[in-house]
N, C-alpha and C positions, 0 to 999 in steps of 0.2 A: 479562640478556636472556631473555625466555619463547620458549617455537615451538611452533610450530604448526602444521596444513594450511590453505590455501584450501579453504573450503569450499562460496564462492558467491561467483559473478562477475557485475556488473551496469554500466552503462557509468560507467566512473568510479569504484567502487567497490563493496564485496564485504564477505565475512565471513571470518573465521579461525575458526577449530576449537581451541580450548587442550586444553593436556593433560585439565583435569578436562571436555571436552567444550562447557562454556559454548562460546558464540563471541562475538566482540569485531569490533564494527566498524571497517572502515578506508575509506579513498580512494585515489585513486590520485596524490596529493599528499603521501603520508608512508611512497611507495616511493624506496628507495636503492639505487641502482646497476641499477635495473632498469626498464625501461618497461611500463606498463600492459597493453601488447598481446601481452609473452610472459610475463605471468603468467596459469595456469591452473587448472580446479578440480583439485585434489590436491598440488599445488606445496607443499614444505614450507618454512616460513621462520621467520626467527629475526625479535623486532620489542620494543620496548618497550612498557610502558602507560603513555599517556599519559591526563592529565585535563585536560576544558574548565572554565572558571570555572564552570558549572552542573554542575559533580562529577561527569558523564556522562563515562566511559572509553571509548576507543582504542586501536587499533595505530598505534604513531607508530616512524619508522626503521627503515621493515620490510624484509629482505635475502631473497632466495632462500639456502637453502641447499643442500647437495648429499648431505646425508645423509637416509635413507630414512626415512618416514614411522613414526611413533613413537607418535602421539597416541594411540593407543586400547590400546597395551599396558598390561596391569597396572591398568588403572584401572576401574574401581567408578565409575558414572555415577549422581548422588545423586538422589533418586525426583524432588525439583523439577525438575532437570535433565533427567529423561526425563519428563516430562509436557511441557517448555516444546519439545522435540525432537521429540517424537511430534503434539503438536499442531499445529505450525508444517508436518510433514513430510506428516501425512494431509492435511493443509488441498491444499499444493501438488502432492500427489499426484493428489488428488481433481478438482481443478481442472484440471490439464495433460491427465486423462482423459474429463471433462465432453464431452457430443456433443449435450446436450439444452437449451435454451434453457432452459426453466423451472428446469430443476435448477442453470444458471448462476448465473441470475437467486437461487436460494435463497443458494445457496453464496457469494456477493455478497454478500448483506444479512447475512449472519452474519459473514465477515469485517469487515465496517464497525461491527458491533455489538463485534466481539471489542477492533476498534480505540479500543473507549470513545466513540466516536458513541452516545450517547444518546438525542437530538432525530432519531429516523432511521423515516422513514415507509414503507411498501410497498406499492404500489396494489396491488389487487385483480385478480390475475392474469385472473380471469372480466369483468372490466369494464376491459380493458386495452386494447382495439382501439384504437392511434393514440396510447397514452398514454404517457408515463414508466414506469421500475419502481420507481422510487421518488424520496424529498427526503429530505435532511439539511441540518440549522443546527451547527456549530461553531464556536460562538464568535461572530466576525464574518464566517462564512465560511456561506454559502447556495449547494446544491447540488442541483439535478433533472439524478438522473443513467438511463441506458439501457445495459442491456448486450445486446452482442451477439457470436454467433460467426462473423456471415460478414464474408466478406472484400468488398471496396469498400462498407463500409456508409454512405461518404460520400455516393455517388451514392443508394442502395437508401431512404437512412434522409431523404434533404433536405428533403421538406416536415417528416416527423414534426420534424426536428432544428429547423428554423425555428419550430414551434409550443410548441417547450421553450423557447425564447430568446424567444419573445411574452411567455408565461406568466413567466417571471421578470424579464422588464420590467416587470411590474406592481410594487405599492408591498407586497402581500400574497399569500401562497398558501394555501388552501384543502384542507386531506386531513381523506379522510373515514376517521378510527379507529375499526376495529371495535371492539366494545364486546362483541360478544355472537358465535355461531354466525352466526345472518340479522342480525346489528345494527350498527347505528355510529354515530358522531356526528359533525359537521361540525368542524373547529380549525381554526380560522385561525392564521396565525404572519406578523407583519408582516419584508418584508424589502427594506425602503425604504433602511435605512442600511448592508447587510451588502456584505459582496462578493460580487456573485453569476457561478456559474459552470453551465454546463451539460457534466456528462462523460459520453463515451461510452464503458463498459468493456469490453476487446476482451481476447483474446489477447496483441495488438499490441503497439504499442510506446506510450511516455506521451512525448504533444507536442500541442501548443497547435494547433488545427487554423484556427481564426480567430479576432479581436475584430472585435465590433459594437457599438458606442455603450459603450466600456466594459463588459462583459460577454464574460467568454473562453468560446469551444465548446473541449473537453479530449476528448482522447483518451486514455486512462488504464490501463494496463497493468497486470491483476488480476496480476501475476508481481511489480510494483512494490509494492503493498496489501498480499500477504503479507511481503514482505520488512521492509515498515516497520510490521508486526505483532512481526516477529522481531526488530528494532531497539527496540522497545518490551519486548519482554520479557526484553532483557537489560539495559535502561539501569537506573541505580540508584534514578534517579526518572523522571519520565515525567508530567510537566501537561497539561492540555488546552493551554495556550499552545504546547507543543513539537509538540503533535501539530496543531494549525492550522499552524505554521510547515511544516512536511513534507508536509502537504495542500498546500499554496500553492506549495511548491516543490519538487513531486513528482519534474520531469522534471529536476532538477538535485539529487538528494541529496548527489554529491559535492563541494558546495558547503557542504556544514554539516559 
């Protein structure tokens, strides 16, 4: 048996802390003798690794234990390990401290970038009235999403939100990439056969806020993006096909 602490709790599932610092995801399905709801962060517990047929590892049989927390005696934390620690931690730091829209909106598209989104566009903050903050394509997955920090932005945001779900009704979307300081150029990116989805990134919490002709409006929980950053840079591999599946099924990770 390995142990370790809890070191992040999220509905359904969380992270463990191993001795050499890594952390190993679990769920709340491969807890023994203990329910979800009085496990908390710093909880030390004993648990196996388990592996999925994609060679991707887990906490599986994991117990509370009652002996005092252990993880970070004596141990040398190896420079990969504090880079993948310190980036994950400024990232969420940064973010829980954020008060400025713009600088959300920044700190957004660099997480999405970090996440291997490639295909990831960002309007033009100055040419933004009424607009998106940006589109991304993953895979089969089409995305014009909006971040914001106030709260009831379902009422504040309705026309804007209705004219993001026009726009991705269409068979095609339109961003204009800079090219230059004053420059840019028009791309089209056809997204007739994709799934298309409209998210709204909050604070909040990640839930499906409505469908309309097939097309879901998402509400998306920037707490949720880093975490499955952090799930990404501990797994052994990591495809764009894993990271669409976890996009698609954000507001239930403890289901994979």
């Amino acid at each position: 048996m390995s142990e370790g602490k809890v070191s992040k709790i999220r509905t359904g599932w969380g992270f463990i802390e191993q001795l050499d610092e890594s952390e190993i995801y679990f769920t709340q399905k491969d807890l023994r003798g203990i329910a979800f709801k009085e496990l908390k962060k710093g909880d030390t517990v004993s648990f196996e690794i388990g592996i999925k047929d994609d060679g991707k590892t887990f906490a599986a049989n994991i117990q509370k234990t009652n002996a005092s927390a252990t993880v970070n005696a004596n141990v040398t934390r190896s420079p990969s390990e504090q880079v993948k620690k310190l980036l994950v931690s400024s990232l969420e730091r940064e973010l829980a401290n954020v008060k400025i829209g713009l600088e959300f909106e920044k700190l957004t598209f660099l997480l999405l970038r970090l996440l291997g989104i490639h295909s990831l566009y960002q309007y033009d903050s100055k040419q933004q009235a009424g607009r998106a903050d940006g589109f991304f394509i993953c895979d089969r997955l089409a995305v014009m999403y909006d971040c914001t920090l106030r709260q009831g932005f379902e009422e504040i945001k309705k026309d804007q939100i209705e004219n993001y779900v026009n726009k991705m009704r269409q068979s095609s979307i339109t961003i204009d990439v800079k090219t230059g300081v004053k420059t840019s150029l028009p791309q089209k990116h056809d997204i007739q056969s994709k799934t298309r989805q409209v998210w709204i990134i909050t604070k909040g919490v990640t839930r499906d806020l409505y469908e309309t002709e097939g097309l879901v409006v998402r509400e998306i929980a920037i707490d949720d993006l880093a975490s499955l950053l952090e799930i990404k840079l501990n797994a052994n591999n990591f495809k764009e096909s894993d990271l669409l599946k976890y996009l698609l099924e954000l507001s239930d990770l403890s289901a994979n």
